[in-house]
Structure formats: structure tokens, C-alpha cells
N, CA, C and O atoms as a GROMACS GRO file, in nm:
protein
  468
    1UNK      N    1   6.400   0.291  14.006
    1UNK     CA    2   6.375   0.283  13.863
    1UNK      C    3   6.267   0.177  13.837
    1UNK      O    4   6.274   0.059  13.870
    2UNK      N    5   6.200   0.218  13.794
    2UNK     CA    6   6.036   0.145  13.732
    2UNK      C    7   6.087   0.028  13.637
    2UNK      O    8   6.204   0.050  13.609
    3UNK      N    9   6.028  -0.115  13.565
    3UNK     CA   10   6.077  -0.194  13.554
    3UNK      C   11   5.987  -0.214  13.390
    3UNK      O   12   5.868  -0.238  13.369
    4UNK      N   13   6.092  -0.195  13.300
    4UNK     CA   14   6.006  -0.178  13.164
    4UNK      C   15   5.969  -0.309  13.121
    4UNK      O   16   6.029  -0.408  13.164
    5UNK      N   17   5.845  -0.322  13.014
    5UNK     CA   18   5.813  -0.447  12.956
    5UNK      C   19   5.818  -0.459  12.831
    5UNK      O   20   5.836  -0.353  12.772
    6UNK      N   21   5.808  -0.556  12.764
    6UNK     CA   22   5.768  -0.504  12.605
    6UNK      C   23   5.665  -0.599  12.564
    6UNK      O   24   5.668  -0.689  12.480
    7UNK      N   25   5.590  -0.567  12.629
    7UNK     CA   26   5.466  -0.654  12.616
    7UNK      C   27   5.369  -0.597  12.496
    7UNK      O   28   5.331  -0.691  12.426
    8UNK      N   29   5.321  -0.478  12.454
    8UNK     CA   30   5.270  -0.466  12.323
    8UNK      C   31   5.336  -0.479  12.201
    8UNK      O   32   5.268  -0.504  12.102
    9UNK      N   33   5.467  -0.466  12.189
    9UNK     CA   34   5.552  -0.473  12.085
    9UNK      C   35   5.558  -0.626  12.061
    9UNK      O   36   5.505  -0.673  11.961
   10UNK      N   37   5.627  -0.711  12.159
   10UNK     CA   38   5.589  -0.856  12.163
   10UNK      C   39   5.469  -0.912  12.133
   10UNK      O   40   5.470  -1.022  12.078
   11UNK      N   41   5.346  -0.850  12.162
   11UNK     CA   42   5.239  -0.943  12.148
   11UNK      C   43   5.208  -0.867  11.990
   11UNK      O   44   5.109  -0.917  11.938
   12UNK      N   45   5.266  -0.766  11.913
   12UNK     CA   46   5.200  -0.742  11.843
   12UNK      C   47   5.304  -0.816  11.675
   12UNK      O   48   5.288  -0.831  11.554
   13UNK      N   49   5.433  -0.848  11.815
   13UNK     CA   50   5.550  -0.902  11.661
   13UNK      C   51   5.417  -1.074  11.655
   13UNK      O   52   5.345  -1.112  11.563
   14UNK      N   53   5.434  -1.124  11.770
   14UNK     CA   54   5.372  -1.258  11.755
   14UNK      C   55   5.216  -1.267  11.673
   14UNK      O   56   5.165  -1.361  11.612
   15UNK      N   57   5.178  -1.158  11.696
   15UNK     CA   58   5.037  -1.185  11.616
   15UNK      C   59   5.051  -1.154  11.470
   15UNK      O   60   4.956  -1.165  11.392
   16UNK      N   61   5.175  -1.116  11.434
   16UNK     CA   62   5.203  -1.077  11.303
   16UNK      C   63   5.246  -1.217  11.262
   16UNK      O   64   5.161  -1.273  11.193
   17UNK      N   65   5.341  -1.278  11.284
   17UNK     CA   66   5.353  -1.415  11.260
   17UNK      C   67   5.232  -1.499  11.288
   17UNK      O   68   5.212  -1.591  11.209
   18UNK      N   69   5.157  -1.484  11.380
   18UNK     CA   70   5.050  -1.647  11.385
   18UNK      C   71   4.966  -1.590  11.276
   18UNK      O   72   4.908  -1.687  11.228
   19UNK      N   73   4.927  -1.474  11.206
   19UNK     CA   74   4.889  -1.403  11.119
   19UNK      C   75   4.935  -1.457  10.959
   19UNK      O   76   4.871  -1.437  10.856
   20UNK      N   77   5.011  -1.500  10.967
   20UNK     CA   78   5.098  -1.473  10.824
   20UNK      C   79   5.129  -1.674  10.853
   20UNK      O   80   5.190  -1.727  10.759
   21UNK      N   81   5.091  -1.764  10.965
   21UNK     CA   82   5.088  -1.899  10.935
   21UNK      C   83   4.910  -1.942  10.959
   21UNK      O   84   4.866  -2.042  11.017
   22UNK      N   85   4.840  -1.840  10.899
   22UNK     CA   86   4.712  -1.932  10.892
   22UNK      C   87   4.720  -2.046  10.765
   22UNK      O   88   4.769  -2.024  10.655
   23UNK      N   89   4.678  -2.128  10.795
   23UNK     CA   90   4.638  -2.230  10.700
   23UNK      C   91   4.769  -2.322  10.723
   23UNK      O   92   4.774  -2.406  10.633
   24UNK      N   93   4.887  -2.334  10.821
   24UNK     CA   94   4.971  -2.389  10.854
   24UNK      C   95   4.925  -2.532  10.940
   24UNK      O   96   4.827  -2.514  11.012
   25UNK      N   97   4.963  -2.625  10.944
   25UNK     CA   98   4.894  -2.756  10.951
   25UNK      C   99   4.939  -2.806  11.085
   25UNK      O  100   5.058  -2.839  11.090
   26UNK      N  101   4.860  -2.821  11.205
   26UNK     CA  102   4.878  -2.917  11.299
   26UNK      C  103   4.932  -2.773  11.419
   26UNK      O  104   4.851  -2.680  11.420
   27UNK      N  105   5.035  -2.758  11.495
   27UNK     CA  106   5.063  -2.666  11.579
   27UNK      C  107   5.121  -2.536  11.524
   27UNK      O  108   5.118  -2.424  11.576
   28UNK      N  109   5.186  -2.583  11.381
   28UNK     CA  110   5.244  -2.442  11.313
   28UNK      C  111   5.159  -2.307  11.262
   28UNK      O  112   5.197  -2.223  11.180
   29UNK      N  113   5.029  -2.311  11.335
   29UNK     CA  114   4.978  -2.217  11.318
   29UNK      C  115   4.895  -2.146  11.444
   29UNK      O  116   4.811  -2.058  11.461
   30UNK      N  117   4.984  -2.256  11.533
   30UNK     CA  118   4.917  -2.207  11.664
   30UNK      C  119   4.985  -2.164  11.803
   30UNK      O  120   4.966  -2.075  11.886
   31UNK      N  121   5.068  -2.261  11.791
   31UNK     CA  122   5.160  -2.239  11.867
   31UNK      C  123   5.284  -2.115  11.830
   31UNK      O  124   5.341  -2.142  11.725
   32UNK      N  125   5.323  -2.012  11.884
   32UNK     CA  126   5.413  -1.881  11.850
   32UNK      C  127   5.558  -1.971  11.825
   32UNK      O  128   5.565  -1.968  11.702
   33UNK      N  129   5.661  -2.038  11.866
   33UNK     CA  130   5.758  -2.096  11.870
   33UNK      C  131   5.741  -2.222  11.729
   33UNK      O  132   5.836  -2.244  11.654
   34UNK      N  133   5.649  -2.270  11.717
   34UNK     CA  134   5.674  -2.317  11.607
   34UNK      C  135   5.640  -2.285  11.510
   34UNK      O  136   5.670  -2.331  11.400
   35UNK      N  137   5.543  -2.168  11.546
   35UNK     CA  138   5.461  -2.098  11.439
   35UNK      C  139   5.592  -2.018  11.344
   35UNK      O  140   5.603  -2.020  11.221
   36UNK      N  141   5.678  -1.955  11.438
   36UNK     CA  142   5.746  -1.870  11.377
   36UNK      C  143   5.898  -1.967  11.296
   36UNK      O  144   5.952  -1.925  11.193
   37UNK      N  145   5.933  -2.067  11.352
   37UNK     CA  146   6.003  -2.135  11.294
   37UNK      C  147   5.962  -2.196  11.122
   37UNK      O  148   6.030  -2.210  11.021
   38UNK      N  149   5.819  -2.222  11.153
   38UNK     CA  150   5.785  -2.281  10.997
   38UNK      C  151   5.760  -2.123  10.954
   38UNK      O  152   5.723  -2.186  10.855
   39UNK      N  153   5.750  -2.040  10.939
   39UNK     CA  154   5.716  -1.934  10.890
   39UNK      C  155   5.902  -1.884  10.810
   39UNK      O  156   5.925  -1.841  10.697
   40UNK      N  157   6.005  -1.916  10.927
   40UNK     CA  158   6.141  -1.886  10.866
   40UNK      C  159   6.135  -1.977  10.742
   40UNK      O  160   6.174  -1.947  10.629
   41UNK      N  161   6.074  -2.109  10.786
   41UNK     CA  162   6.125  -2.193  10.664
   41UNK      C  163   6.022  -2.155  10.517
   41UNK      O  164   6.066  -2.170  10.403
   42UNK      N  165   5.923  -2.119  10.538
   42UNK     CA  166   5.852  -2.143  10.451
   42UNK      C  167   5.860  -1.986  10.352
   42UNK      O  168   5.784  -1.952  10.261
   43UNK      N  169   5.980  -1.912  10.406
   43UNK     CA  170   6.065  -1.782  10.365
   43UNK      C  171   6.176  -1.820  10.262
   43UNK      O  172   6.220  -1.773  10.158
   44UNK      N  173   6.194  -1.901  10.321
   44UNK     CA  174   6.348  -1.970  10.269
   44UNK      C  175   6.290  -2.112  10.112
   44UNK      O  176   6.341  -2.140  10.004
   45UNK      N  177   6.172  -2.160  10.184
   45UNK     CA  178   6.111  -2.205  10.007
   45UNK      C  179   6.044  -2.156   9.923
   45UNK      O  180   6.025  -2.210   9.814
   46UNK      N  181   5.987  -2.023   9.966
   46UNK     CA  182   5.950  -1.900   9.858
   46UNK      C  183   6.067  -1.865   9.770
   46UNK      O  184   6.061  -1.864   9.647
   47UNK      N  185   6.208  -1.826   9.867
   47UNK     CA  186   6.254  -1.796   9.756
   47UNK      C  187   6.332  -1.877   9.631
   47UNK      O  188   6.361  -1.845   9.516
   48UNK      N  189   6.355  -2.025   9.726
   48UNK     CA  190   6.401  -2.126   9.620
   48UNK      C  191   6.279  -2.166   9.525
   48UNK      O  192   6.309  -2.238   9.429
   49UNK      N  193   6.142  -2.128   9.539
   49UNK     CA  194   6.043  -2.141   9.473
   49UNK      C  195   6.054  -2.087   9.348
   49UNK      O  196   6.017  -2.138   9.242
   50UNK      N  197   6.122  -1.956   9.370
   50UNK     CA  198   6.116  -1.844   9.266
   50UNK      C  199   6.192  -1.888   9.179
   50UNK      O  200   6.124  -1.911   9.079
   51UNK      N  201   6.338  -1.924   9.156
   51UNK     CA  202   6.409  -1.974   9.146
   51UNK      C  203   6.425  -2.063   9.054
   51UNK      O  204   6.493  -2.045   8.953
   52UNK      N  205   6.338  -2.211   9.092
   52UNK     CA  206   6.277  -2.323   9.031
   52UNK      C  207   6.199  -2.302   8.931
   52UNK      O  208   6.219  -2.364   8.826
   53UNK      N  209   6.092  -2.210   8.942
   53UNK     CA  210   5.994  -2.146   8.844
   53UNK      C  211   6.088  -2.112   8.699
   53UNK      O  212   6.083  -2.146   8.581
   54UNK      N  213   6.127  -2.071   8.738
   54UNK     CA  214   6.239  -1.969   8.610
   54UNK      C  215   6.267  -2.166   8.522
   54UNK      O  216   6.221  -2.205   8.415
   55UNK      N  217   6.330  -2.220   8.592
   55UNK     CA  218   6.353  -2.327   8.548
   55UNK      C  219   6.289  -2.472   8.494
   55UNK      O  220   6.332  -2.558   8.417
   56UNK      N  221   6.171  -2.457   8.567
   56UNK     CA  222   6.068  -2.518   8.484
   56UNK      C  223   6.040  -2.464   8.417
   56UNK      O  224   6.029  -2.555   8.334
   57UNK      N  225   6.004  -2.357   8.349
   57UNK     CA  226   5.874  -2.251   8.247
   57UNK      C  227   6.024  -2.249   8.165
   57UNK      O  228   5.984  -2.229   8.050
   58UNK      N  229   6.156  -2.256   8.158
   58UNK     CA  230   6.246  -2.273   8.079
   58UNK      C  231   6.272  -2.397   7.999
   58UNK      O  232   6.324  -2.396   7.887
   59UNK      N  233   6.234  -2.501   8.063
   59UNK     CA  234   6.222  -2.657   8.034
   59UNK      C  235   6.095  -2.684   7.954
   59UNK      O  236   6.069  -2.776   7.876
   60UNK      N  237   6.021  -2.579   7.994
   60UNK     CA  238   5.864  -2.631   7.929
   60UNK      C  239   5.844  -2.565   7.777
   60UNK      O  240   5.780  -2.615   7.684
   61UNK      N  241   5.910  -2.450   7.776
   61UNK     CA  242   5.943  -2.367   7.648
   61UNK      C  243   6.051  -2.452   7.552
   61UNK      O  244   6.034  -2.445   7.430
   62UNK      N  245   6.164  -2.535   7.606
   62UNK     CA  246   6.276  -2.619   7.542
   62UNK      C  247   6.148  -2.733   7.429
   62UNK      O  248   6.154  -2.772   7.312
   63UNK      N  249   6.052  -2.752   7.534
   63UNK     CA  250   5.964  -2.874   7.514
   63UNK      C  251   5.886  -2.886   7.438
   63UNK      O  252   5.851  -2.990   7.382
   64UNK      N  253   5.824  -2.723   7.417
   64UNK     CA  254   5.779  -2.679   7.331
   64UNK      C  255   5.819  -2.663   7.160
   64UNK      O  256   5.766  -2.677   7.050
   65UNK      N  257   5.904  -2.639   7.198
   65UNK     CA  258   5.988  -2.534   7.104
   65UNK      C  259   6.017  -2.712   6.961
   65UNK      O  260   6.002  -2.726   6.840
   66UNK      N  261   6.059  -2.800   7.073
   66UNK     CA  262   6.129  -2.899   7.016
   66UNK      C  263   6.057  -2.989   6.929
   66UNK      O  264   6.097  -3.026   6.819
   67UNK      N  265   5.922  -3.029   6.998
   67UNK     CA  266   5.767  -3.077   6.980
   67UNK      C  267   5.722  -2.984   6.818
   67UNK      O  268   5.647  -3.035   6.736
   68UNK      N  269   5.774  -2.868   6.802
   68UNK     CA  270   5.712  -2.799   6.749
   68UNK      C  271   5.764  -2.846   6.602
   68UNK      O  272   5.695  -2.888   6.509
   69UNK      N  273   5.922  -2.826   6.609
   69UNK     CA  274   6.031  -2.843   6.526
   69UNK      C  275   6.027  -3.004   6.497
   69UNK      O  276   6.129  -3.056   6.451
   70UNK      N  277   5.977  -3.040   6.509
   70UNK     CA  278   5.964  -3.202   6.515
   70UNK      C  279   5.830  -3.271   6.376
   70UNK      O  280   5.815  -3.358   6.289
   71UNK      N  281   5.757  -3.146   6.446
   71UNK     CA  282   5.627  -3.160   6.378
   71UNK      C  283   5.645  -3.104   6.225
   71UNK      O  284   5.608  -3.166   6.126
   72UNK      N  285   5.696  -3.000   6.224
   72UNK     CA  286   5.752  -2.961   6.070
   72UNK      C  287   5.873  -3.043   6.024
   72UNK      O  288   5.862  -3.050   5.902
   73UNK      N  289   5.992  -3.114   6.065
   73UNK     CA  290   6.031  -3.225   6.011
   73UNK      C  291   6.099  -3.295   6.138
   73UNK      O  292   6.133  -3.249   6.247
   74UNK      N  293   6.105  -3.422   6.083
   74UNK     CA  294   6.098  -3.496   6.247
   74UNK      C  295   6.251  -3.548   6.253
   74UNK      O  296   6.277  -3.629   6.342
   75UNK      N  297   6.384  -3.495   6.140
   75UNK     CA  298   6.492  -3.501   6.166
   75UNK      C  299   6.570  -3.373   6.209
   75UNK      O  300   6.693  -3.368   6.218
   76UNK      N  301   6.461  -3.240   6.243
   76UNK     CA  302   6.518  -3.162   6.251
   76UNK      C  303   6.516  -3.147   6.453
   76UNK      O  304   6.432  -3.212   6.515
   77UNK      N  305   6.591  -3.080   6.509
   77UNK     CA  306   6.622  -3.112   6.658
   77UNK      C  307   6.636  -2.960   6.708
   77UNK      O  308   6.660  -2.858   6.643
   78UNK      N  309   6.607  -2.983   6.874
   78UNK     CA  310   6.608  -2.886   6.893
   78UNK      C  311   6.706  -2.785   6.924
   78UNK      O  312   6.695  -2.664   6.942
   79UNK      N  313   6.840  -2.892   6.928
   79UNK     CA  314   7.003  -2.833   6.932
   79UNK      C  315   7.049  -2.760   6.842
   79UNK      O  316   7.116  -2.660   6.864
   80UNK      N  317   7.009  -2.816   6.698
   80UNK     CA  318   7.035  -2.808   6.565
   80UNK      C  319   7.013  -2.662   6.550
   80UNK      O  320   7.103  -2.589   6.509
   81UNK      N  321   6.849  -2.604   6.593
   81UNK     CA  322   6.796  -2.538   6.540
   81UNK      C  323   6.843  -2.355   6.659
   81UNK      O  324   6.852  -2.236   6.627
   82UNK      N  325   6.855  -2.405   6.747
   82UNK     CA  326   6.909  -2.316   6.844
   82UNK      C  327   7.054  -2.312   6.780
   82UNK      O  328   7.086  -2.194   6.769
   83UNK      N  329   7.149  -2.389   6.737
   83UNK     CA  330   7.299  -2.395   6.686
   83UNK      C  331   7.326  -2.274   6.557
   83UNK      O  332   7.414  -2.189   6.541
   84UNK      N  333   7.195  -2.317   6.470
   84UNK     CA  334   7.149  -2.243   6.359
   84UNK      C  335   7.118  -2.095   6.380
   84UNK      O  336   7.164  -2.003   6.312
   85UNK      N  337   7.040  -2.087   6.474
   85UNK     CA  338   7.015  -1.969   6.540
   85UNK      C  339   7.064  -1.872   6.585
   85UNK      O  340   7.018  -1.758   6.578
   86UNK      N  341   7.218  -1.926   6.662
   86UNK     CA  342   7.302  -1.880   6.720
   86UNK      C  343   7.386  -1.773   6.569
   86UNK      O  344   7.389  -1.653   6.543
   87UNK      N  345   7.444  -1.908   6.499
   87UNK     CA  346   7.508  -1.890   6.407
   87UNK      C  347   7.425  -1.774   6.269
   87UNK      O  348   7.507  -1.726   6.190
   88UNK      N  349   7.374  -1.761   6.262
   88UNK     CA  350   7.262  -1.668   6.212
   88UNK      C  351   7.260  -1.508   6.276
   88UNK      O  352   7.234  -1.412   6.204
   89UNK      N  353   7.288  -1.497   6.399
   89UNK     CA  354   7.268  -1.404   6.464
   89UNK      C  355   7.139  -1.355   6.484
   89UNK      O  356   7.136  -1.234   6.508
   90UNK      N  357   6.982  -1.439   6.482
   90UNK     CA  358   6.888  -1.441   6.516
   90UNK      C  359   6.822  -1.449   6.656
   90UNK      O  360   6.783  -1.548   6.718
   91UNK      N  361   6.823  -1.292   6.694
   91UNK     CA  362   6.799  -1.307   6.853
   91UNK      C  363   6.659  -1.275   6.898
   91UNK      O  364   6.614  -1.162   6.911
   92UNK      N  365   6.593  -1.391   6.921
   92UNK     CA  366   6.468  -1.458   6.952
   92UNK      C  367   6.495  -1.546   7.068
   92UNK      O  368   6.577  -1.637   7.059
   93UNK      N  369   6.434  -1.524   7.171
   93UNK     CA  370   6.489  -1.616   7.298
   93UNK      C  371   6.330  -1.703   7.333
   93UNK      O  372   6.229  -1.652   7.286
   94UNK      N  373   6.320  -1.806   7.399
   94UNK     CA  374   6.280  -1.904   7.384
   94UNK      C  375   6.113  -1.968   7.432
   94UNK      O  376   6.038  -2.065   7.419
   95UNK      N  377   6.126  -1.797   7.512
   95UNK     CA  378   5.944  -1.737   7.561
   95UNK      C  379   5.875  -1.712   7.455
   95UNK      O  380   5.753  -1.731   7.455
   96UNK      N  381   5.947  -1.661   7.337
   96UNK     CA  382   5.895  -1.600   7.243
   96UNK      C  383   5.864  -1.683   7.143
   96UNK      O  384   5.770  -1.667   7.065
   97UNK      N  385   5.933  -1.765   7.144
   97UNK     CA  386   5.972  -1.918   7.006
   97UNK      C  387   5.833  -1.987   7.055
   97UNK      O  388   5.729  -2.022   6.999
   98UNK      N  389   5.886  -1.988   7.193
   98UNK     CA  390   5.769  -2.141   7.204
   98UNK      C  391   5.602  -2.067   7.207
   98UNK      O  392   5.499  -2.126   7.175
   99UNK      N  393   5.608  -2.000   7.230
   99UNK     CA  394   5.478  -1.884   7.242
   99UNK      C  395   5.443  -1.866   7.089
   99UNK      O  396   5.332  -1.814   7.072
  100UNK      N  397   5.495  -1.888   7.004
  100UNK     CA  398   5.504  -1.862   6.872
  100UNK      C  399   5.458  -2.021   6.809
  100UNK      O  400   5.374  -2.062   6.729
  101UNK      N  401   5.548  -2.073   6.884
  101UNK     CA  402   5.477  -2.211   6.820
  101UNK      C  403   5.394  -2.284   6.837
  101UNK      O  404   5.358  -2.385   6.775
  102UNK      N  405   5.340  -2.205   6.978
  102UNK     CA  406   5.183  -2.305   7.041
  102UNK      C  407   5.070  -2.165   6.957
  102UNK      O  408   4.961  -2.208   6.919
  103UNK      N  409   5.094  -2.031   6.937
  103UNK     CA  410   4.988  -1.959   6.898
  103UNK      C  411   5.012  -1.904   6.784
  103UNK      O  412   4.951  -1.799   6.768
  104UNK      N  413   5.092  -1.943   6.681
  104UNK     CA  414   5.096  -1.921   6.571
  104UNK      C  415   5.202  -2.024   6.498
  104UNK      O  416   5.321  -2.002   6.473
  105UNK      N  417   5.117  -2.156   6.467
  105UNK     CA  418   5.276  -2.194   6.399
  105UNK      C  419   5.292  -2.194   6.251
  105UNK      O  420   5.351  -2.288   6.196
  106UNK      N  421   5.240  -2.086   6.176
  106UNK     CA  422   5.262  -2.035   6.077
  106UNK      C  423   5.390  -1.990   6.035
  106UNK      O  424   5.477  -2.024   5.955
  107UNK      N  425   5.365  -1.880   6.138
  107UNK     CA  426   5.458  -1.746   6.170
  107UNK      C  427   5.620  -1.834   6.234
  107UNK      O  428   5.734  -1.796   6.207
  108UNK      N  429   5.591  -1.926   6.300
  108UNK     CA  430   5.695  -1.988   6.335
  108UNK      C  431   5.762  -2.088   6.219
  108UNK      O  432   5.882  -2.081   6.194
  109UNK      N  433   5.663  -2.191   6.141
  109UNK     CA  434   5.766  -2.230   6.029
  109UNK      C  435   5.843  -2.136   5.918
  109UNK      O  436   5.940  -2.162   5.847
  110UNK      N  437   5.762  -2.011   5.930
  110UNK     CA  438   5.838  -1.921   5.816
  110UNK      C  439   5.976  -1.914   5.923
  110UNK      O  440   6.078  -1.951   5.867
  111UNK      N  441   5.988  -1.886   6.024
  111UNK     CA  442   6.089  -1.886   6.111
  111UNK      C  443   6.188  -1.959   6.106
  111UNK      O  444   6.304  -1.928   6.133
  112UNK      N  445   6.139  -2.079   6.065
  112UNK     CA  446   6.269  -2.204   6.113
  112UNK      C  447   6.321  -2.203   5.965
  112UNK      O  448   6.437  -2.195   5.926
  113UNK      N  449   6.180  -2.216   5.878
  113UNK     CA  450   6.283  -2.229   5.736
  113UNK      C  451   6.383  -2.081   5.713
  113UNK      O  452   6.478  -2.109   5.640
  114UNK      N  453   6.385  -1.966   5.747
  114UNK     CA  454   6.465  -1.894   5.754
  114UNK      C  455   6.596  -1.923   5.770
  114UNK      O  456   6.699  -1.926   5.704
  115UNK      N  457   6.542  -1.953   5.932
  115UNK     CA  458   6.703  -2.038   5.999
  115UNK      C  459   6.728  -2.139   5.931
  115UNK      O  460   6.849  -2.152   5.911
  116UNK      N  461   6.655  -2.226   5.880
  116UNK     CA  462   6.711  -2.352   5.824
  116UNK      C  463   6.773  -2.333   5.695
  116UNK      O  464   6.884  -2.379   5.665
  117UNK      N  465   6.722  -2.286   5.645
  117UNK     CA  466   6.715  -2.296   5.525
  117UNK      C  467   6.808  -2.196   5.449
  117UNK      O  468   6.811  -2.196   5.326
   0.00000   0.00000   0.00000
């Protein structure tokens, strides 16, 4: 019995990885063994990346939103006005608010005095 290899399949998994760590810093883009180890990891902070995103651009809209409500009266808050909101049954979620209040804040004080008011 003849003695099999897997020598194209192997050389073609490894060039797919040293492939996919260009721009990897120091041996992790050169070496196959560590190449492919930072490549697991840098899998594993894509997706906690994704993740995080959601949660900043959620924080930055809160920031917005609050800055905004501040500027039309500066005892009004941004708990208050989400509380109001709730209680109102006004369903506007917070991409839309703060997007509203950096590109139209017209359209947004008619908004709050609604709720507020």
C-alpha cells in the first residue's frame, strides 16, 4: 500500500491563513503556528468587537439625545424624558431621537414638548 500525503490540502489550508494575517506584526504573519493562533484570536475580537459597537453608538445616541434636551431646558434630563416617553406610549427609539436632534432640532423640540408637555 502506497503511503498518502496531504501536502496540497495542507499547504493550501496554511496559505489561506498566512493570507488572511497580512499586516499582522512581528512573526504573526509569518510564521504558520503563530500565524494561525493570532488569526483564532483576532476571530474571537471581531466578534466581541461587534458586540461593543452596538454599545458605544448606544451610549453616544444617550449623549446625544441628553445634550440635546438640555439645550432646550437645562432642568429637563434625560431619564425624565425617556420616563415620559415610556409613559406616553411614544415609540421612537434612540437612533432616531438622537439623529433627530443633531439633524433637525426643530422637529425634535416639537417632540419633547409633546412628551413634555
Amino acid at each position: 500500500m502506497s503511503r498518502v500525503t496531504n501536502g496540497p490540502a495542507k499547504r493550501a489550508r496554511h496559505k489561506a491563513v498566512l493570507n488572511r494575517t497580512k499586516g499582522f506584526r512581528m512573526s504573526k504573519h509569518r510564521l504558520w503556528k503563530v500565524a494561525h493562533e493570532a488569526y483564532l484570536h483576532a476571530l474571537d475580537y471581531s466578534f466581541q468587537g461587534r458586540k461593543d459597537r452596538k454599545s458605544n453608538f448606544r451610549t453616544l445616541w444617550i449623549v446625544r439625545i441628553n445634550a440635546a434636551l438640555r439645550a432646550l431646558d437645562a432642568t429637563f434630563t434625560y431619564g425624565r424624558f425617556i420616563n415620559a416617553m415610556t409613559k406616553k406610549n411614544v415609540i421612537l427609539d434612540r437612533k432616531i431621537l438622537a439623529d433627530m436632534a443633531v439633524t433637525d432640532p426643530d422637529t425634535f423640540a416639537k417632540v419633547v414638548k409633546q412628551i413634555n408637555g
